[in-house]
N, C-alpha and C positions, 0 to 999 in steps of 0.2 A: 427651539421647539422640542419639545419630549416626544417619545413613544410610550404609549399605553403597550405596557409587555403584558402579555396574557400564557398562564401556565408556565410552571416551572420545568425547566428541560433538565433530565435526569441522567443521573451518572453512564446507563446505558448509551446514549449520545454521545457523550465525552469518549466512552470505549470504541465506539466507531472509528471519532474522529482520531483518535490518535491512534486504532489499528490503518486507518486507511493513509495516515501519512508513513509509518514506517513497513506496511506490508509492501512496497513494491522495492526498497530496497535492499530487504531483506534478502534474496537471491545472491546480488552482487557481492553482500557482505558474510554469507554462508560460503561460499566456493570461497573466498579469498580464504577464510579460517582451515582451508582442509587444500590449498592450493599445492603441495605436495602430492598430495595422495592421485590430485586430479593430473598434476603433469605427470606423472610417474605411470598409470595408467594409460592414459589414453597417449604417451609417448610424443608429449609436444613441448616447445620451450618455451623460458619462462615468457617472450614477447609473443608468442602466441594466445599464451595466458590473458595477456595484457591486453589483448584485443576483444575480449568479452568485456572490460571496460569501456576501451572506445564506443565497442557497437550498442551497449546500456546507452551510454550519453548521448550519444548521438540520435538516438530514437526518441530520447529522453527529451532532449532541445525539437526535433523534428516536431513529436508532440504538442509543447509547450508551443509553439510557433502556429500549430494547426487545430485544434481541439477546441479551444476557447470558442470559437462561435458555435460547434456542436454542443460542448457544453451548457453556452446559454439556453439551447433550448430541451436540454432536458432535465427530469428532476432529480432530483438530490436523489432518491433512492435508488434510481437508475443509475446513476453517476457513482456509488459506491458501491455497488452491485459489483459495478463491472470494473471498478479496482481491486477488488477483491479475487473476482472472478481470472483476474487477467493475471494476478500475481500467483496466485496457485497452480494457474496454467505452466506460467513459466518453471515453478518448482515442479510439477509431473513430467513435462520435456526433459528438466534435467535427469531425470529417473528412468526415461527413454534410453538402451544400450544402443544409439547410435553413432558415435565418434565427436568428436569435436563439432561438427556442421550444427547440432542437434543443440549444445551449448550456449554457441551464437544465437541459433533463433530464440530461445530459451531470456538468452540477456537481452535481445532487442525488444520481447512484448515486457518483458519487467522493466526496462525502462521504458515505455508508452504506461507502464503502470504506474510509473511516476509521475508524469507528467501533468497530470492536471487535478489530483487532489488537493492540492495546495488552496488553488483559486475554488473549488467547489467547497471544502472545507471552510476558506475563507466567505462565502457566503451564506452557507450555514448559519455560521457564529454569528454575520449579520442581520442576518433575518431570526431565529430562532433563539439566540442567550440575551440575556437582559444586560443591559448596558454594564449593570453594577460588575458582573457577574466575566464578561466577556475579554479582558486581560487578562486574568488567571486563566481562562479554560485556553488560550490563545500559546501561554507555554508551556501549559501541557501539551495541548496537540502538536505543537512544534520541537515538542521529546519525542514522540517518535519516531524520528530518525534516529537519533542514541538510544532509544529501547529497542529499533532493530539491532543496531549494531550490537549491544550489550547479548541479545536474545540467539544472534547468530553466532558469534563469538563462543556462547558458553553452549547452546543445544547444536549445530551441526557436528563440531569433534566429539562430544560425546555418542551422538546416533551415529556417525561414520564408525566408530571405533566397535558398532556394536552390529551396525549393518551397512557398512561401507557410503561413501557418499553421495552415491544411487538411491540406496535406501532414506539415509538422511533425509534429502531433496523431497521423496515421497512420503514421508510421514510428519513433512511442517508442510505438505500441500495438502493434507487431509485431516490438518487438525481447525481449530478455531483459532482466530475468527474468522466463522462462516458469512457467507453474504448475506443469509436471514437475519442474520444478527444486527442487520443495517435494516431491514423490514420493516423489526420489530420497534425498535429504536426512535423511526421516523415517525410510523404511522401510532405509537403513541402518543406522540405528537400532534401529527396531524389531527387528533379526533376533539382537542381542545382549542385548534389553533388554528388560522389561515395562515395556510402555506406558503403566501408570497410576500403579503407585507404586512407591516404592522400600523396601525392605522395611526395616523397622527393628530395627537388632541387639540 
């Protein structure tokens, strides 16, 4: 049985989806690239360090384990909002001059911000790209994890080097992509399209 696809979803959607796969690990993979400066600083070893991993994952799994039925009931827009919302949170805590404790908390809502783009992205692409269309857009969004990585790697030590890693942390929490940008994205969408299914011919 086909789907009658209605309206072309445009490049704006695609940049969502693949800010919203790599914006919540971004966090874990900025501290790691500047992990020196931050043990050196705040005077803890390196398996201290190693424990803003654990507590990422772990929230990250807790997440993944609990979310899914919140998820289901709310909408896409909502749902990237507040992965966006949740990921720049974590990078302004780290910009917070509170110790180590401040860190942790910092890792554990970045990974709850990972936790559940995946499955919301993945229904997206179901309900909203066209069949033809929806493998290609499927390894893009699944780059950005390696476009965080790439993204933290080369901008944290450069802004660490130029306003220590404090600053780093609060100047990729204040840039783009903004959570309007998941707004604008959807709800152009949504004005040619129903938002929940596609009707079957």
């Amino acid at each position: 049985m086909n789907r009658r696809e209605h309206g072309a979803p445009g490049r704006g959607l695609l940049t969502v989806l693949l800010g919203a796969v790599g914006s919540g690990p971004l966090l874990l993979y900025g501290l790691s690239a500047v992990s020196d400066s931050i043990i050196v600083d705040l005077g803890i070893s390196e398996a201290q360090f190693g424990l803003l991993a654990t507590v990422c994952f772990a929230c990250a799994a807790i997440g993944n384990a609990t979310l899914g039925r919140v998820a289901d009931r709310h909408s896409d827009v909502s749902l990237m909002t507040l992965v966006f919302v949740l990921a720049a949170a974590a990078m302004a805590l780290v910009a917070v001059p509170a110790g180590f404790w401040m860190l942790l908390a910092a890792a554990g809502i970045s990974g709850i911000a990972q936790s559940f783009p995946n499955g919301v992205t993945n229904r997206v692409l179901l309900e909203r790209v066209p069949v033809t269309k929806r493998i290609g857009w499927v390894g893009v969004k699944q780059s950005g994890v390696q476009a965080s990585q790439l993204t933290a790697s080369l901008a944290f030590p450069m802004l660490a080097a130029a306003a220590g890693w404090r600053g780093a942390a609060l100047a990729i929490a204040i840039v783009p992509p903004h959570p309007h940008g998941a707004d604008v994205a959807f709800s152009a969408r949504d004005t040619a399209v129903d938002t929940h299914r596609l009707a079957p011919c």
